[in-house]
C-alpha positions in Angstrom: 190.4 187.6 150.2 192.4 184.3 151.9 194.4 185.4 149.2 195.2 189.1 149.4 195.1 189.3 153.3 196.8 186.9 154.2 198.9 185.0 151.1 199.9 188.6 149.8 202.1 186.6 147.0 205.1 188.8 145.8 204.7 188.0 141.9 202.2 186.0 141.6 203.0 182.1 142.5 199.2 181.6 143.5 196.4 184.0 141.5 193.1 184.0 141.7 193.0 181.3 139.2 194.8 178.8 140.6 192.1 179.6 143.6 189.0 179.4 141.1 189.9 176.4 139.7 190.6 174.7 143.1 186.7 175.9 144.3 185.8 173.8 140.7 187.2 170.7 141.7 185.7 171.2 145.1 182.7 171.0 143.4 183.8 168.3 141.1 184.4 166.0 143.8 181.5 166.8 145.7 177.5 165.9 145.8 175.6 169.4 144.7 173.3 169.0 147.5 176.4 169.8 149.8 176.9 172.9 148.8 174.4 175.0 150.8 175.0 177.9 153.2 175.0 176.4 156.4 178.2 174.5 155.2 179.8 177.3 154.4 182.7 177.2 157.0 183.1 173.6 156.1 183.8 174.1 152.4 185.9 177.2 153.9 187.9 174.6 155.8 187.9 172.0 152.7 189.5 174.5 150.5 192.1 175.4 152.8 193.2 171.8 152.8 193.2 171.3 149.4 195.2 174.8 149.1 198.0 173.7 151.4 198.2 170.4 149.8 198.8 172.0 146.5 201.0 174.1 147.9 203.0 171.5 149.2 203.3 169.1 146.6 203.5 171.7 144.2 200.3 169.7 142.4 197.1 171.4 141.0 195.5 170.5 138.0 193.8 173.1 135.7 190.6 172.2 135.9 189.8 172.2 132.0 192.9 170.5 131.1 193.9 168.1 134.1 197.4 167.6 132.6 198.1 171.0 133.0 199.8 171.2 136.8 198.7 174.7 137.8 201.6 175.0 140.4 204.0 173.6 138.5 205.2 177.4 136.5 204.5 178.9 140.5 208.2 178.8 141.3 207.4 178.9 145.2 210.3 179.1 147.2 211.0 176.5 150.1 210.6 179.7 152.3 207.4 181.1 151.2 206.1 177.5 150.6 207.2 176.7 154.5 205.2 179.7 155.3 201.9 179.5 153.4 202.0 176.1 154.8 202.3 177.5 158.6 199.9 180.2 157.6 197.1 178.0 156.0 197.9 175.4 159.0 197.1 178.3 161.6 194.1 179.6 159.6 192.9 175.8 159.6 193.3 175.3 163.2 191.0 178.5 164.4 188.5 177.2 163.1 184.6 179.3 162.2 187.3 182.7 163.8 189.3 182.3 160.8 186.9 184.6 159.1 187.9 187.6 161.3 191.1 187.3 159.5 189.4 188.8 156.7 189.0 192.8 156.9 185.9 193.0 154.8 184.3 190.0 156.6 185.0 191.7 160.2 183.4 194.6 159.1 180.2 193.4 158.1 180.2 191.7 161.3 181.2 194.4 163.5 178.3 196.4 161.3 175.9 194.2 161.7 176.6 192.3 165.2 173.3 191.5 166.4 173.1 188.2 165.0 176.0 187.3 166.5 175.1 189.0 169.5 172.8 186.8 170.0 174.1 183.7 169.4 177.3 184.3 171.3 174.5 184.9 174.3 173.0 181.5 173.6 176.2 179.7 173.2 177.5 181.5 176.7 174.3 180.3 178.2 174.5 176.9 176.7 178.1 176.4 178.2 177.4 177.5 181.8 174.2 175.1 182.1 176.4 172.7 181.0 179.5 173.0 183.3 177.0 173.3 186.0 175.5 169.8 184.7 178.9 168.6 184.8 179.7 169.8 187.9 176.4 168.2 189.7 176.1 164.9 187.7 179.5 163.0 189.5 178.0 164.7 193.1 174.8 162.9 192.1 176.2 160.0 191.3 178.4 159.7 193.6 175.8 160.5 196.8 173.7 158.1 194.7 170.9 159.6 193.6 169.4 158.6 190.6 169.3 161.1 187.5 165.6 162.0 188.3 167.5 164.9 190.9 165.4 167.6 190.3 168.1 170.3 189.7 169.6 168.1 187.0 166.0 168.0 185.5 165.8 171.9 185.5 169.3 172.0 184.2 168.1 169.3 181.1 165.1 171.3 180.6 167.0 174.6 180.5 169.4 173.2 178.1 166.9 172.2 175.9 165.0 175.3 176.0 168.0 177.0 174.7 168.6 174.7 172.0 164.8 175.1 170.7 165.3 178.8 170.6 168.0 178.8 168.5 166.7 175.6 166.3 163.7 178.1 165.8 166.3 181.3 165.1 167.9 179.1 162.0 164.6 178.1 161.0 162.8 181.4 161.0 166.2 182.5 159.1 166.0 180.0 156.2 168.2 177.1 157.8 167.4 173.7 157.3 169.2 172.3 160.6 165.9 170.4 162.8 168.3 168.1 164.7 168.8 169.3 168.3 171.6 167.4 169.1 173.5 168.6 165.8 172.4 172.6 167.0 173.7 171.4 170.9 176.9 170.2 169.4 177.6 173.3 166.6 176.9 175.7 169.7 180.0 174.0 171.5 181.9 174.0 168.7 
């Protein structure tokens, strides 16, 4: 899709191929057990990296033959190369939204948006308790009283309370996460 939507080569320099056999070393050069679903933005992320090095250094080997350079017989332009470089670059720095690039991913969300409905509720929820909590922590601090204010307790407690909800959502869904402060920081992402 990365490669039809938003590459659109003109004859060819990149191919599915060259894309397959960069997902291969991926795997090569990675533990098995870090392959799972809830990584799936991250290998996203790895591969787009990988891709814009090759790009740039005009180096990919076949994965069957290492000796064969893959983007060697490309003949990428300086142009186009500049370009996929800027585009993979941009697509790199949006981060988990980089998705919504893709047509066919959109619609499957925009079919099916209660899921992320929901956690973009959470998420919202998550971030005002915590601006408040910023907000009320230097006042507290600074009128010196200690952390046991009871708003910044009902804050703390709300916070977490959001976090177990959706630490039980993932669960109930298949994820593996348990860690509440790895859940806290993914919702902030």
């Amino acid at each position: 899709m990365i490669l039809k939507e938003v590459l659109k080569p003109n004859k060819k320099e990149i191919t599915s191929f060259v894309l397959k056999s960069l997902i291969f070393w991926q795997a090569e050069w990675n533990a098995t057990a870090m392959f799972q679903e809830r990584n799936l933005i991250h290998w996203f992320h790895d591969a787009l990296e990988t891709l814009r090095t090759a790009i740039l250094s005009t180096q990919l080997p076949y994965y069957m033959i290492p000796e064969r350079n893959l983007m060697a017989a490309c003949e990428l332009q300086d142009t186009q190369q500049r370009k996929w470089v800027a585009d993979i670059t941009d697509m790199m720095d949006e981060g988990p939204r980089v998705i919504l690039r893709l047509p066919k991913i959109r619609q499957a969300i925009i079919s099916h948006p209660e899921p992320l409905l929901w956690f973009s509720r959470k998420r919202m929820k998550l971030e005002m308790l915590l601006l408040v909590w910023r907000n009320k922590s230097p006042m507290c601090r600074k009128e010196n009283i200690n952390s046991s204010d009871i708003i910044l307790q009902e804050i703390r407690r709300r916070m977490t309370e959001v976090v177990e909800v959706v630490r039980l959502r993932i669960f109930m869904e298949g994820g593996i996460v348990n860690n509440q402060n790895d859940i806290f920081n993914r919702l902030l992402m």
